[in-house]
C-alpha positions in Angstrom: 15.4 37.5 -11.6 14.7 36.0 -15.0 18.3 34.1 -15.2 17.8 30.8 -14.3 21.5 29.8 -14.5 22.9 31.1 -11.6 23.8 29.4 -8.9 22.5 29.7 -5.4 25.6 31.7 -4.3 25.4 33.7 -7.4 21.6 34.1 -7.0 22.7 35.8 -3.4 25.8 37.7 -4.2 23.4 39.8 -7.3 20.8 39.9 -4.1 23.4 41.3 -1.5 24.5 43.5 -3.8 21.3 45.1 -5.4 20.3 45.4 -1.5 23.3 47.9 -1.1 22.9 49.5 -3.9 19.7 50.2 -2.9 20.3 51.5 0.6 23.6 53.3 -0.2 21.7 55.3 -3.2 18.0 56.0 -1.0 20.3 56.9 1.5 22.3 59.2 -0.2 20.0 61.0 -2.1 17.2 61.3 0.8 20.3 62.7 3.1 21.6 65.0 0.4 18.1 66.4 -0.7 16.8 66.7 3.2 20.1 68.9 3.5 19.5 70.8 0.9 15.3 71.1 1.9 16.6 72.6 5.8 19.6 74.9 4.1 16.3 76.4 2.3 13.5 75.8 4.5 14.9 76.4 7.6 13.3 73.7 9.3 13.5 69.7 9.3 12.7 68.1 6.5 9.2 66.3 6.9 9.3 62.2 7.7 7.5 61.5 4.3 9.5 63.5 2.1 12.4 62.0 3.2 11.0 58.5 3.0 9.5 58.8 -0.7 13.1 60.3 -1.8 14.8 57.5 -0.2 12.2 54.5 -1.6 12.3 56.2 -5.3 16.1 56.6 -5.6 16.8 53.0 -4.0 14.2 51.5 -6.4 15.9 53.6 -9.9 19.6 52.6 -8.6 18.3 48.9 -8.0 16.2 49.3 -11.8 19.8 51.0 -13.1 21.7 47.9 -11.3 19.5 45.3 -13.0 20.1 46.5 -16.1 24.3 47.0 -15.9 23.8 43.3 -15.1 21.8 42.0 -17.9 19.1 40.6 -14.9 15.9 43.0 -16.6 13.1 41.2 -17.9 
Protein backbone atom coordinates (compact mmCIF):
# COMPACT_ATOMS: atom_id res chain seq x y z
CA UNK A 1 0.00 0.00 0.00
CA UNK A 2 1.83 3.15 -1.12
CA UNK A 3 -0.45 5.63 1.20
CA UNK A 4 1.35 6.34 4.06
CA UNK A 5 -1.48 8.36 5.69
CA UNK A 6 -3.71 5.97 6.83
CA UNK A 7 -4.19 5.14 9.98
CA UNK A 8 -3.69 1.72 11.53
CA UNK A 9 -7.48 1.08 11.57
CA UNK A 10 -7.71 2.41 8.13
CA UNK A 11 -4.59 0.50 6.99
CA UNK A 12 -6.91 -2.75 8.19
CA UNK A 13 -10.31 -1.91 7.11
CA UNK A 14 -8.73 -1.38 3.01
CA UNK A 15 -6.88 -4.96 4.20
CA UNK A 16 -10.25 -6.69 5.45
CA UNK A 17 -11.84 -5.49 2.70
CA UNK A 18 -9.53 -6.31 -0.34
CA UNK A 19 -9.33 -9.87 1.50
CA UNK A 20 -13.16 -10.32 0.67
CA UNK A 21 -13.11 -9.05 -2.32
CA UNK A 22 -10.70 -11.35 -3.12
CA UNK A 23 -12.38 -14.48 -1.78
CA UNK A 24 -15.98 -13.50 -2.74
CA UNK A 25 -14.74 -12.83 -6.57
CA UNK A 26 -12.15 -16.34 -6.81
CA UNK A 27 -14.97 -17.86 -5.25
CA UNK A 28 -17.45 -16.86 -7.56
CA UNK A 29 -15.94 -17.14 -10.66
CA UNK A 30 -14.10 -20.67 -9.89
CA UNK A 31 -17.73 -22.00 -8.68
CA UNK A 32 -19.50 -20.48 -11.72
CA UNK A 33 -16.91 -21.62 -14.39
CA UNK A 34 -16.42 -25.32 -12.58
CA UNK A 35 -20.41 -25.41 -13.17
CA UNK A 36 -20.31 -24.47 -16.31
CA UNK A 37 -16.91 -27.06 -17.05
CA UNK A 38 -19.28 -30.32 -15.54
CA UNK A 39 -22.71 -29.01 -17.40
CA UNK A 40 -20.23 -29.55 -20.52
CA UNK A 41 -17.88 -32.09 -19.52
CA UNK A 42 -19.76 -34.24 -17.76
CA UNK A 43 -17.46 -34.94 -15.12
CA UNK A 44 -15.83 -32.86 -12.06
CA UNK A 45 -13.99 -30.19 -12.72
CA UNK A 46 -10.14 -30.98 -12.10
CA UNK A 47 -8.57 -29.59 -8.57
CA UNK A 48 -6.07 -27.21 -10.58
CA UNK A 49 -8.41 -25.73 -12.86
CA UNK A 50 -10.46 -24.70 -10.29
CA UNK A 51 -7.71 -23.42 -8.16
CA UNK A 52 -5.92 -21.27 -11.02
CA UNK A 53 -9.60 -19.71 -11.77
CA UNK A 54 -10.05 -18.98 -8.27
CA UNK A 55 -6.29 -17.39 -7.61
CA UNK A 56 -6.50 -15.27 -11.13
CA UNK A 57 -9.97 -13.73 -10.53
CA UNK A 58 -9.28 -12.97 -6.66
CA UNK A 59 -5.94 -11.36 -7.68
CA UNK A 60 -7.82 -9.04 -10.96
CA UNK A 61 -10.87 -8.10 -8.40
CA UNK A 62 -8.14 -7.27 -5.65
CA UNK A 63 -5.94 -5.31 -8.77
CA UNK A 64 -9.66 -3.73 -9.81
CA UNK A 65 -10.18 -2.92 -5.95
CA UNK A 66 -6.83 -1.08 -5.57
CA UNK A 67 -7.45 0.94 -8.18
CA UNK A 68 -11.34 2.17 -7.29
CA UNK A 69 -9.45 3.15 -4.16
CA UNK A 70 -6.64 5.22 -5.47
CA UNK A 71 -4.04 2.52 -3.33
CA UNK A 72 -2.12 1.41 -7.02
CA UNK A 73 1.39 2.26 -7.25
Amino acid sequence: MSDQSLSPGQAFGRWLLHVIVFLVAGGVAAGVSALAYQAVAQTQTPLGIYAVIFAASGLIAYRQTERVLGTDA
